[in-house]
C-alpha positions, 0 to 999 in steps of 0.5 A, spaced: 865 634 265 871 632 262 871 629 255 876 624 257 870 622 263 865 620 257 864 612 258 868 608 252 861 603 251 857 609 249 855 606 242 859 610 236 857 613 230 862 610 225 866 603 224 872 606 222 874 613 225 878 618 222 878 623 229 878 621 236 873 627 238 866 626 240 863 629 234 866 624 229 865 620 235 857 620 237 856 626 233 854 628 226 862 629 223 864 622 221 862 624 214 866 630 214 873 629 210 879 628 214 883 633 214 891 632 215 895 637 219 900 643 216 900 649 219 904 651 225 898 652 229 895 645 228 895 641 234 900 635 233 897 628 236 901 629 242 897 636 243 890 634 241 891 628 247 892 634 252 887 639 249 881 634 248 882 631 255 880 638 257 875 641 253 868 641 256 862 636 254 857 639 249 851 639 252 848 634 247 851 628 250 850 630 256 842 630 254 842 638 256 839 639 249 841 641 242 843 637 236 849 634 235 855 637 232 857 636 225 863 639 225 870 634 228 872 638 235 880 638 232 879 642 226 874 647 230 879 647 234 885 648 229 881 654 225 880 658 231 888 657 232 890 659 226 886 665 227 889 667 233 896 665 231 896 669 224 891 676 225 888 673 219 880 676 218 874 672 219 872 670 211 880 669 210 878 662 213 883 657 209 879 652 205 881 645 208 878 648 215 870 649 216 866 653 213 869 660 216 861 662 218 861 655 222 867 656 226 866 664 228 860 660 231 863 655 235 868 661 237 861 665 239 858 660 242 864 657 247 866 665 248 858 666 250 857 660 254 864 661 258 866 654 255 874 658 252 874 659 260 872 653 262 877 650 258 883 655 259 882 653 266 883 646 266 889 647 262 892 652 267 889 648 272 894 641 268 901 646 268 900 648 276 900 641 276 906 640 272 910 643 275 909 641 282 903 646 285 897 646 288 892 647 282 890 654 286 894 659 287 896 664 293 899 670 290 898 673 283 901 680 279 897 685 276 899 690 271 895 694 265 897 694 258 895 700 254 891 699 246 887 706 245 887 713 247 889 714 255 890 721 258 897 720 261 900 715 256 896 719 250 895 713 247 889 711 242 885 704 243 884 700 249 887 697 255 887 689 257 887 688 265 891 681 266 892 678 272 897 672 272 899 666 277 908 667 280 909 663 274 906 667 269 900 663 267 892 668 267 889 668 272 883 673 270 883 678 264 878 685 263 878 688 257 876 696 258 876 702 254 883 706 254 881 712 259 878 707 264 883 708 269 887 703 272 886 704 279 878 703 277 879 697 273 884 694 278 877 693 283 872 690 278 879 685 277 880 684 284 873 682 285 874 677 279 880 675 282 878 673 288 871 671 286 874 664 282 881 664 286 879 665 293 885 662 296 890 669 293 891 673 298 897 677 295 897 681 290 903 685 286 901 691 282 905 696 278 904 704 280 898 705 277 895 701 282 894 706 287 891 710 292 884 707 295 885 701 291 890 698 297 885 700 302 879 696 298 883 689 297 886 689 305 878 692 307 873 689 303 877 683 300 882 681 305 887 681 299 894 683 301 896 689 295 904 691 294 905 696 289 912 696 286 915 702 284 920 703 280 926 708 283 926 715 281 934 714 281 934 709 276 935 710 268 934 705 263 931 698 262 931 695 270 927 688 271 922 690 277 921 684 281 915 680 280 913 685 274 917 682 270 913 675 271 906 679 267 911 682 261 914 675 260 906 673 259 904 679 254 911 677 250 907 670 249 900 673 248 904 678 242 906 671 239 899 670 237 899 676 231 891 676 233 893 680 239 898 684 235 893 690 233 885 691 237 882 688 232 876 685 235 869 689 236 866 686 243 871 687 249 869 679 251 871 677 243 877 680 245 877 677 253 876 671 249 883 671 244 887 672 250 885 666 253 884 662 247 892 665 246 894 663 253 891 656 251 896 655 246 902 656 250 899 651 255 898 646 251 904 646 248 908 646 255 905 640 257 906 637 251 913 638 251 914 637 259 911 630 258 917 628 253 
C-alpha cells in the first residue's frame, strides 16, 4: 500500500502540522520539533513529494499492530541519507537528526522486514515509467565488483553482485564474501532475478560468468545468457557493449562514501545501503525530469 493511497478524511493528530508525513500526521511525531533542511543529502520538498508517495504504509495504520511512530518519516529518511551519502558511523549522528540509536532502528526494521526493497522498487518502478518503458524489464546486465580477498584478482574484502536494467537502474543485488566464485554466485542471482522479474529473458554478463551457468540460465530458467569478452587484441581502457551500463551504476554507488569502504558487518546491511544508495538517485532523477 502506498502512503499517497491513505484516505485524506483519516482524523489528524495535529491542527498545524509541521510535515506532511503519516507519523506527524496520525502518529506520535507532531511534538517533535521541526527541523529545516541544510545538508546536501537532505530531500528538497519537490523530492519529498516523490519519496513519500513511494514509501510503504506502516503497519500501525493499517491496523496490523504496533504502536505509532514517534519520530517524522522525512527526518528518518534524511538521517539515513546522510549516512549513506557521507560514510559517517552510526554514533556520529548529527544532532538536529533523531537520536542516532532510533534511526539505526528505523534502518533495521526497513531492511529486515524488506521495506528499503519495497520502497527502492517502486521508485525504480516510477523512473522506467518516466522514461517511457513498461515498469518490468526484459533484458538485464550482470557483472561482479571485488571488495575482499578473491584468488584471481588477489584482493581483500567482498564482492557485490548487482544486476541492473538497460538503463542502469538495479534490478537485484548479493553481497558475498570475495572467494565465492562469480559463476557460483551468478546462479543464486539469476534465480533471484527471475523470481521478482519473470518478464527477463536476456541477460549480458562479463567473463567470469561462465561455463555451466550458461547452460543453467537457458536450462532451468529459460533465461538467454550472452557473456561479453573483451578481445585478447585489444590494449587500454575499451568500452564493452552492454557492460558499460552496469560501470556506469557502480560510479553512482561511489558517490555514497557509505560504499566507499566495506564498512558494514551483515552482508544484508550492506544489500540494504546499496538500494538505499540507488533510491537517491532515483529520486533525485525524477525530481529533475518533472521540472
Amino acid at each position: 500500500m502506498l502512503q499517497s493511497s491513505v484516505p485524506a478524511l483519516m482524523s489528524s493528530n495535529s491542527a498545524s502540522l509541521s510535515c506532511d508525513c503519516l507519523a506527524h500526521r496520525f502518529g506520535n511525531a507532531g511534538d517533535r520539533p521541526y527541523r529545516r533542511p541544510k545538508y546536501p543529502s537532505d530531500m528538497s520538498d519537490a523530492e519529498w513529494a516523490v519519496v513519500r508517495d513511494a514509501m510503504p504504509v506502516p503497519g500501525w495504520l493499517e491496523g496490523r499492530g504496533g504502536q505509532p511512530e514517534s519520530y517524522c518519516h522525512r527526518q528518518m529518511v534524511d538521517a539515513v541519507r546522510y549516512l549513506v551519502a557521507g560514510g559517517i558511523t552510526w554514533r556520529a549522528m548529527p544532532a538536529d537528526f533523531p537520536a542516532w540509536d532510533r534511526v539505526y532502528a528505523f534502518f533495521r526494521r526497513w531492511r529486515d522486514k524488506g521495506l528499503a526493497a519495497e520502497f527502492h522498487d517502486r521508485l525504480r518502478d516510477r523512473v522506467r515509467m518516466t522514461a517511457g518503458r513498461d515498469p518490468e524489464p526484459t533484458a538485464a546486465v550482470i557483472p561482479a565488483a571485488t571488495r575482499g580477498f578473491d584468488g584471481g584478482k588477489k584482493v581483500n574484502g567482498r564482492k557485490r553482485h548487482i544486476v541492473v536494467d538497460t538503463l542502469g537502474l538495479l534490478l537485484a543485488v548479493m553481497v558475498t564474501a570475495a572467494s565465492v566464485t562469480d559463476r557460483d554466485a551468478g546462479q543464486t542471482l539469476l534465480v533471484r532475478l527471475r523470481e521478482r522479474h519473470w518478464r527477463v529473458t536476456r541477460v549480458w554478463a562479463d567473463g567470469g560468468y561462465t561455463g555451466g551457468l550458461v547452460d543453467f540460465a537457458r536450462g532451468v530458467l529459460r533465461v538467454a545468457l550472452t557473456v561479453v569478452r573483451r578481445s585478447d587484441d585489444t590494449s587500454g581502457f575499451t568500452v564493452l557493449p552492454k557492460r558499460w551500463l552496469v560501470e556506469r551504476t557502480f560510479a553512482w554507488l561511489m558517490h555514497s562514501r557509505r560504499l566507499a569502504r566495506d564498512y558494514e558487518t551483515r552482508t544484508d546491511t550492506s544489500e540494504a545501503v546499496i538500494r538505499w544508495s540507488m533510491s537517491m538517485v532515483m529520486s533525485r532523477r525524477l525530481v529533475r525530469r518533472a521540472r
